[in-house]
PDB file of N, CA, C and O in Angstrom:
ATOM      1  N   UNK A   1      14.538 -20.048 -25.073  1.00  0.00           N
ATOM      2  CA  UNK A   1      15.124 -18.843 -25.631  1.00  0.00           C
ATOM      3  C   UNK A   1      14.066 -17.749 -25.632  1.00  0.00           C
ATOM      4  O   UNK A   1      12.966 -18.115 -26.046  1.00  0.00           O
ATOM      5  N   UNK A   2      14.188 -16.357 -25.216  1.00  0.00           N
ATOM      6  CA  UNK A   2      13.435 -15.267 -25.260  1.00  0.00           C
ATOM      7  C   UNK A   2      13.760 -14.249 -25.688  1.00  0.00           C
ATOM      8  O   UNK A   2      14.123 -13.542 -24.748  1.00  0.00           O
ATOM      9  N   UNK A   3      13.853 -13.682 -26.733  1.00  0.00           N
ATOM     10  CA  UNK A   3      14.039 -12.347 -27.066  1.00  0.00           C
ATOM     11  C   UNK A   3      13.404 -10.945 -26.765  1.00  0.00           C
ATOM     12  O   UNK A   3      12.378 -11.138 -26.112  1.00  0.00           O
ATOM     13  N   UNK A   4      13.518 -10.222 -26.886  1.00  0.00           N
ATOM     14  CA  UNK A   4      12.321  -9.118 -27.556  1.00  0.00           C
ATOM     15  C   UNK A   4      12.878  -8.010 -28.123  1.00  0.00           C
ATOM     16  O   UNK A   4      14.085  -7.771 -28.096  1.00  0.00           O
ATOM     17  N   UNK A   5      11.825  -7.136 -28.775  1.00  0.00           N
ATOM     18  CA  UNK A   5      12.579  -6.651 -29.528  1.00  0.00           C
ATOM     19  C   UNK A   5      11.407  -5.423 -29.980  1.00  0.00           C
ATOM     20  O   UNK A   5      10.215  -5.635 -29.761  1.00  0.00           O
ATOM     21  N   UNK A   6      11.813  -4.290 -30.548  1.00  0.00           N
ATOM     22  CA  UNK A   6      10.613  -3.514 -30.768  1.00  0.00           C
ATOM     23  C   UNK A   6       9.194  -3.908 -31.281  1.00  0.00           C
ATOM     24  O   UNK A   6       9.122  -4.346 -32.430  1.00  0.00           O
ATOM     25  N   UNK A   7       8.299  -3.817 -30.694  1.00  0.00           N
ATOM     26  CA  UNK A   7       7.005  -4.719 -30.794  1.00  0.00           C
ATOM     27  C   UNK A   7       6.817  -6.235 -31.521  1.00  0.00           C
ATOM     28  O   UNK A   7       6.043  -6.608 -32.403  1.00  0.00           O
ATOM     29  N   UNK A   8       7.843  -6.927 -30.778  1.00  0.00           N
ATOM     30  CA  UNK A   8       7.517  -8.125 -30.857  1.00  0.00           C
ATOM     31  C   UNK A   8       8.223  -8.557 -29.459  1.00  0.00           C
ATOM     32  O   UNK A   8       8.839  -7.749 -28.764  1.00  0.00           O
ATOM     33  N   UNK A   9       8.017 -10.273 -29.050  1.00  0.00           N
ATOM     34  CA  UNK A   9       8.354 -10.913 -28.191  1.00  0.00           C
ATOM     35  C   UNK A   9       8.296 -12.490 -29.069  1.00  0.00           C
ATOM     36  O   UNK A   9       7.397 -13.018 -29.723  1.00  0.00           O
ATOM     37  N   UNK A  10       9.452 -12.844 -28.788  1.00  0.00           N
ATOM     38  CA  UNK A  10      10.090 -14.659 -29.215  1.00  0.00           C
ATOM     39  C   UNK A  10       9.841 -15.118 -27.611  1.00  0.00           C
ATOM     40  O   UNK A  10      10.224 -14.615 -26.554  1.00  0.00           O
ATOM     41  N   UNK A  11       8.931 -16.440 -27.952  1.00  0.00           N
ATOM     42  CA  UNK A  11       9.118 -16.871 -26.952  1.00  0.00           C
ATOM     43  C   UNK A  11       9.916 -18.369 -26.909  1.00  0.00           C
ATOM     44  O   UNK A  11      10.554 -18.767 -25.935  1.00  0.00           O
ATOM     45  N   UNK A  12       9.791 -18.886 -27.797  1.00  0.00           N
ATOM     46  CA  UNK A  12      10.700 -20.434 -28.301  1.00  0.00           C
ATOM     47  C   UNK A  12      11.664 -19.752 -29.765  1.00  0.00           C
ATOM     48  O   UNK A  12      12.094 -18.720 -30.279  1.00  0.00           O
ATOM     49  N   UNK A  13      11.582 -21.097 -29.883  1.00  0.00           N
ATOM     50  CA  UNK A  13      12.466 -21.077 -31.806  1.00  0.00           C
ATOM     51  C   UNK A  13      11.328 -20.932 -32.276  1.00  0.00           C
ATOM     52  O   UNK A  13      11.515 -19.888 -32.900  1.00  0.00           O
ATOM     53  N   UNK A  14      10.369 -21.171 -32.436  1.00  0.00           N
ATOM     54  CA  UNK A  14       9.399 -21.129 -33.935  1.00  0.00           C
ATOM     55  C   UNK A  14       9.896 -22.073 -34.797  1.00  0.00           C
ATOM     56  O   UNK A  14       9.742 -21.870 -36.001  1.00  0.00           O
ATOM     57  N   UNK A  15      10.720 -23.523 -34.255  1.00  0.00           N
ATOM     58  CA  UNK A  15      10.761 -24.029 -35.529  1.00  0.00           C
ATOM     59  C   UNK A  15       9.791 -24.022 -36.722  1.00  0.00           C
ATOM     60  O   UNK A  15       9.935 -23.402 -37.776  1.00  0.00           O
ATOM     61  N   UNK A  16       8.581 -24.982 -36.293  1.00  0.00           N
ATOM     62  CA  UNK A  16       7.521 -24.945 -37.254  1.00  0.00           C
ATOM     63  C   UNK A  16       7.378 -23.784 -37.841  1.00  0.00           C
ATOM     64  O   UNK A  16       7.177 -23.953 -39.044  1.00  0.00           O
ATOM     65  N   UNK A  17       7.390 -22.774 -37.562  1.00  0.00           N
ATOM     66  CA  UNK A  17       6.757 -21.439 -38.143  1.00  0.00           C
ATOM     67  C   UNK A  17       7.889 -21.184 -39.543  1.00  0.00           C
ATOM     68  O   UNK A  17       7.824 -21.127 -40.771  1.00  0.00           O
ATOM     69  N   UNK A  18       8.968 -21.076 -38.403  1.00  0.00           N
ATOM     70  CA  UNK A  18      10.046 -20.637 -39.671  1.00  0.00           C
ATOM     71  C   UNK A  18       9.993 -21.918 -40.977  1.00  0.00           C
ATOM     72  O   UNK A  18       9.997 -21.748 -42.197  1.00  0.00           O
ATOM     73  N   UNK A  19       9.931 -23.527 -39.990  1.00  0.00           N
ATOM     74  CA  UNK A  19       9.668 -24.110 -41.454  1.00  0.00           C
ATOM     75  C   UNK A  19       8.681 -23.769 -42.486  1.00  0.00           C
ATOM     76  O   UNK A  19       9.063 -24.106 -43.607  1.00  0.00           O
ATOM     77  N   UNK A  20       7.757 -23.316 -42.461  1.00  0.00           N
ATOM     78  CA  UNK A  20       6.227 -22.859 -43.023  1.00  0.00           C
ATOM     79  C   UNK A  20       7.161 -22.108 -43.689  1.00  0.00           C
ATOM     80  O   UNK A  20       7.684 -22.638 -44.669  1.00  0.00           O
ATOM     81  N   UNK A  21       7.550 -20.799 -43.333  1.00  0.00           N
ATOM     82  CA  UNK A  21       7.891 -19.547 -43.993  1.00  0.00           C
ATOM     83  C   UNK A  21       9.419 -19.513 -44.619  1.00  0.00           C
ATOM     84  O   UNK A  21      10.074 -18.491 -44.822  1.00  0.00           O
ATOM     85  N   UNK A  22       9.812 -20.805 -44.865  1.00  0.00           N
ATOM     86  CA  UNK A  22      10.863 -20.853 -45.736  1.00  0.00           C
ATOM     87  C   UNK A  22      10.339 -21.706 -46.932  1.00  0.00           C
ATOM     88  O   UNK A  22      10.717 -21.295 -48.029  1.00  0.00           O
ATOM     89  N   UNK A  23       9.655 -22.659 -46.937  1.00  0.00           N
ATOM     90  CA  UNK A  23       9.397 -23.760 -47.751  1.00  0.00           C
ATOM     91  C   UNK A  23       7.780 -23.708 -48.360  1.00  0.00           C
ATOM     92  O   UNK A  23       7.134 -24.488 -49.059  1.00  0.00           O
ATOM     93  N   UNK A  24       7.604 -22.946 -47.996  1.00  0.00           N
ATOM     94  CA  UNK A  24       5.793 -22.890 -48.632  1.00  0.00           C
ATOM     95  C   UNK A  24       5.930 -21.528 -49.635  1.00  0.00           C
ATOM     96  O   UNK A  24       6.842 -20.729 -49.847  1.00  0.00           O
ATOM     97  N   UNK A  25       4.769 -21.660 -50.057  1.00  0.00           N
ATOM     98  CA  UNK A  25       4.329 -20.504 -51.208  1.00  0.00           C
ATOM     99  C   UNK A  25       2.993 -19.901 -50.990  1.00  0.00           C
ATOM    100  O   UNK A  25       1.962 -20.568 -50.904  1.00  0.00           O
ATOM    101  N   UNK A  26       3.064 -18.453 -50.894  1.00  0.00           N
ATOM    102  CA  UNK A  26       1.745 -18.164 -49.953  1.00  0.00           C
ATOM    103  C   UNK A  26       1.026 -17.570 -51.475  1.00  0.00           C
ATOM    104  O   UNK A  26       1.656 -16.836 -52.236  1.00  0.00           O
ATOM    105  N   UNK A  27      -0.617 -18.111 -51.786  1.00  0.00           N
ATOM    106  CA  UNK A  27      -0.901 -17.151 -52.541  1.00  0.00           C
ATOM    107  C   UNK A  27      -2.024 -16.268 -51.752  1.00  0.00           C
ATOM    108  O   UNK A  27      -2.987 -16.776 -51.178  1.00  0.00           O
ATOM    109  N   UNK A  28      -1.793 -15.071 -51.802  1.00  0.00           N
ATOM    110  CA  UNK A  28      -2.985 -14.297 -51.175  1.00  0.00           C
ATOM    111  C   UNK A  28      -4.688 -14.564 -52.021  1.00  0.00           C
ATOM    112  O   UNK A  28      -4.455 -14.908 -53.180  1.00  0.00           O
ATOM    113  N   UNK A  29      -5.507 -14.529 -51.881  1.00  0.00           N
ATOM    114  CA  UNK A  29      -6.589 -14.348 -52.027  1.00  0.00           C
ATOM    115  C   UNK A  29      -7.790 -13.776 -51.420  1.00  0.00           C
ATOM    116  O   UNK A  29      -7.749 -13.771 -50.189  1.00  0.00           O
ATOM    117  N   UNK A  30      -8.729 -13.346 -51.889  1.00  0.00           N
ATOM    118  CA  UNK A  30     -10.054 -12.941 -51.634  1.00  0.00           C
ATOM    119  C   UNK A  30     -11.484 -12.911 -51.968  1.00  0.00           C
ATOM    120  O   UNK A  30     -11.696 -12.905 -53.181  1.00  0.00           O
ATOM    121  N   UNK A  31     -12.445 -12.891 -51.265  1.00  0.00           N
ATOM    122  CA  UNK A  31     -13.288 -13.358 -52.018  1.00  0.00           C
ATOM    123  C   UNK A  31     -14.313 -12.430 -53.529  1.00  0.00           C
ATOM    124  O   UNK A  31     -15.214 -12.797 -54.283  1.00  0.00           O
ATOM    125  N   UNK A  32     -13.389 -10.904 -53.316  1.00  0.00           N
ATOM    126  CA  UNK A  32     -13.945 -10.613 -54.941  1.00  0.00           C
ATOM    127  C   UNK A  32     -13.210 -10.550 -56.086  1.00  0.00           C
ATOM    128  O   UNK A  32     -13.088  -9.616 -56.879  1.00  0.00           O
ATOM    129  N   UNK A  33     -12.551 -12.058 -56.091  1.00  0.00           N
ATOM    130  CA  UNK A  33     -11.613 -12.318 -57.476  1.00  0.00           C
ATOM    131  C   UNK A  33     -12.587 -13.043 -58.228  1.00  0.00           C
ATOM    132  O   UNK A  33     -13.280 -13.988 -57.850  1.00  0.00           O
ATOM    133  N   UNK A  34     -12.556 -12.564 -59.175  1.00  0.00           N
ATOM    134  CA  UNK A  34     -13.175 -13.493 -60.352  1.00  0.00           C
ATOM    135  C   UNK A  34     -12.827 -14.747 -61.176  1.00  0.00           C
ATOM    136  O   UNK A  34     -11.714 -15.245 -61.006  1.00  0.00           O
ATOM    137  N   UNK A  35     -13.630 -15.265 -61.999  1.00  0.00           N
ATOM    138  CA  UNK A  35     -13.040 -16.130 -62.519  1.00  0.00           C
ATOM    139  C   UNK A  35     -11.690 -15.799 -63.562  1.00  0.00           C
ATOM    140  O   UNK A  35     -11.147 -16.813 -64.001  1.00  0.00           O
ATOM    141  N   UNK A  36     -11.197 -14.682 -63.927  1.00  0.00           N
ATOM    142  CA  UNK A  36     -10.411 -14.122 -65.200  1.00  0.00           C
ATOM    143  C   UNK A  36      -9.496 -14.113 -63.710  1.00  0.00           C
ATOM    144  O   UNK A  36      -8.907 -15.146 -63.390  1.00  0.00           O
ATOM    145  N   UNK A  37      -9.455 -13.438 -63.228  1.00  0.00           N
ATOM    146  CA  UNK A  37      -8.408 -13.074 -61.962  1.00  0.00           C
ATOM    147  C   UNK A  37      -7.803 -14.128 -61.406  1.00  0.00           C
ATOM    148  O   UNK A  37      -6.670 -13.844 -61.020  1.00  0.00           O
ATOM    149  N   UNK A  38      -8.133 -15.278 -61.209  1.00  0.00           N
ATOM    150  CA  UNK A  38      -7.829 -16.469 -60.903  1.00  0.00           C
ATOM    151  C   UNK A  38      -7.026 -17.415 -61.922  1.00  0.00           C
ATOM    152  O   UNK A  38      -6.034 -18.124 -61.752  1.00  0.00           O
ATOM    153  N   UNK A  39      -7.836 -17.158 -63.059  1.00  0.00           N
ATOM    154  CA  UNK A  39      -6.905 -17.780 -64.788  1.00  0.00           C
ATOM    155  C   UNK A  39      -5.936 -16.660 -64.249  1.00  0.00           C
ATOM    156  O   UNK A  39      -5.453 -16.896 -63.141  1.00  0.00           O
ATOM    157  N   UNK A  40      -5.657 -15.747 -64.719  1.00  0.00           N
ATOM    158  CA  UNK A  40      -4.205 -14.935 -64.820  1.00  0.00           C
ATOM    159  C   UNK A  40      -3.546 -15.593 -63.924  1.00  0.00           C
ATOM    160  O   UNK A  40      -2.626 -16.323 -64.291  1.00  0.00           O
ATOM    161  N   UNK A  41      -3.980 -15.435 -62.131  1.00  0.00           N
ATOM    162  CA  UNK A  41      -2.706 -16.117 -61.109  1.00  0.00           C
ATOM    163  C   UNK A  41      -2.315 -17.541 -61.941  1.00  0.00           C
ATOM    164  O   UNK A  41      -1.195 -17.771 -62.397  1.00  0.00           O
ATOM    165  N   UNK A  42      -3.302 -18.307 -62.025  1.00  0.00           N
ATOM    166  CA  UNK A  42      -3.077 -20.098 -62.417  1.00  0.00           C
ATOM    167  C   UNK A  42      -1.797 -19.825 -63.581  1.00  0.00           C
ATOM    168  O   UNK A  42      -0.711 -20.389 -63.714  1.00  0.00           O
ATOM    169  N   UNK A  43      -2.163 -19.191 -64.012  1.00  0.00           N
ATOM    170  CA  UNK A  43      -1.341 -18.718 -65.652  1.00  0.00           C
ATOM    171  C   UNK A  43       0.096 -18.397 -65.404  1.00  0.00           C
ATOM    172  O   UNK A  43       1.098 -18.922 -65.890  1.00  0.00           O
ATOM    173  N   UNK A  44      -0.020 -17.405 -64.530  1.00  0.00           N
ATOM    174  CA  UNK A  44       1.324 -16.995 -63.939  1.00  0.00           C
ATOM    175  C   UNK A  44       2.192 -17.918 -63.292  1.00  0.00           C
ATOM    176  O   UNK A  44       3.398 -18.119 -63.439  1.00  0.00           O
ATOM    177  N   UNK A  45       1.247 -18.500 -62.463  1.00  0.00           N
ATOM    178  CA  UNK A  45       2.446 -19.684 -61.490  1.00  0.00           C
ATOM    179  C   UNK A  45       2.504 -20.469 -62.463  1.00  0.00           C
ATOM    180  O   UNK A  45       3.399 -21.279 -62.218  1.00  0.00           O
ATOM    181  N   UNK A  46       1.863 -20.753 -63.804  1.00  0.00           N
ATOM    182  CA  UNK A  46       2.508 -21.905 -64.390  1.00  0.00           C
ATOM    183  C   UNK A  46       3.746 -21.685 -64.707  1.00  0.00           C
ATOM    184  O   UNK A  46       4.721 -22.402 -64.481  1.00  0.00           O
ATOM    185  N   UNK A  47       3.661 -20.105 -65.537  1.00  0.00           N
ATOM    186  CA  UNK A  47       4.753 -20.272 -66.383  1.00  0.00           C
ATOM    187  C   UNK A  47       5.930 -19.808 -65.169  1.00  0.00           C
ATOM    188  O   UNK A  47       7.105 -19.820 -65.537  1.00  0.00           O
ATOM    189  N   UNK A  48       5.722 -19.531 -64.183  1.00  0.00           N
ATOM    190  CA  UNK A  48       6.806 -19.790 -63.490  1.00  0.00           C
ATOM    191  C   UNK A  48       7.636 -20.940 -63.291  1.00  0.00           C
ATOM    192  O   UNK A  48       8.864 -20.999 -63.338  1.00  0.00           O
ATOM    193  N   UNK A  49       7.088 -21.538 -63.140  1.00  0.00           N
ATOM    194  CA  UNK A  49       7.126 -23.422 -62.784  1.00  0.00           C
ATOM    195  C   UNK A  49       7.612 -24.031 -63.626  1.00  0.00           C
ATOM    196  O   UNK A  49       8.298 -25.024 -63.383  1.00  0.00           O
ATOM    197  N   UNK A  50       7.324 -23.484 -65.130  1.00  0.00           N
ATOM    198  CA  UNK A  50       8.060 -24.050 -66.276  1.00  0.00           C
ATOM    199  C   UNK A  50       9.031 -23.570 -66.891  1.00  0.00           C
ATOM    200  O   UNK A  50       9.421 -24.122 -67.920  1.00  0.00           O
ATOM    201  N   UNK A  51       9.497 -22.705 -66.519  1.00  0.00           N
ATOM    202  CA  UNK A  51      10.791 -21.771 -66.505  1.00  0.00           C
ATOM    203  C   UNK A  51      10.372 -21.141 -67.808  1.00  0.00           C
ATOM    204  O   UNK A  51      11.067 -20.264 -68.321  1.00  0.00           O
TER     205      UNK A  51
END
């Protein structure tokens, strides 16, 4: 299968890819987060998680 399309090009399905990007959880990071910056994310996804 090949598509294209304004600046992009498909060249297969992407299964794998699309599986990644339906079923995973991306957290961004970098390396001038601190230790407080890191508690808040941890903090946050908890209480997500625990409704």
């Amino acid at each position: 299968m090949r598509k294209t399309g304004k600046g992009y090009r498909l060249v297969d399905l992407l299964e794998n890819t699309n599986r990644i990007m339906k079923d995973s959880f991306w957290v961004g990071v970098y390396p001038g987060l601190e230790d407080a910056d890191i508690n808040h994310m941890l903090e946050s996804i908890h209480q997500v998680l625990q409704g």
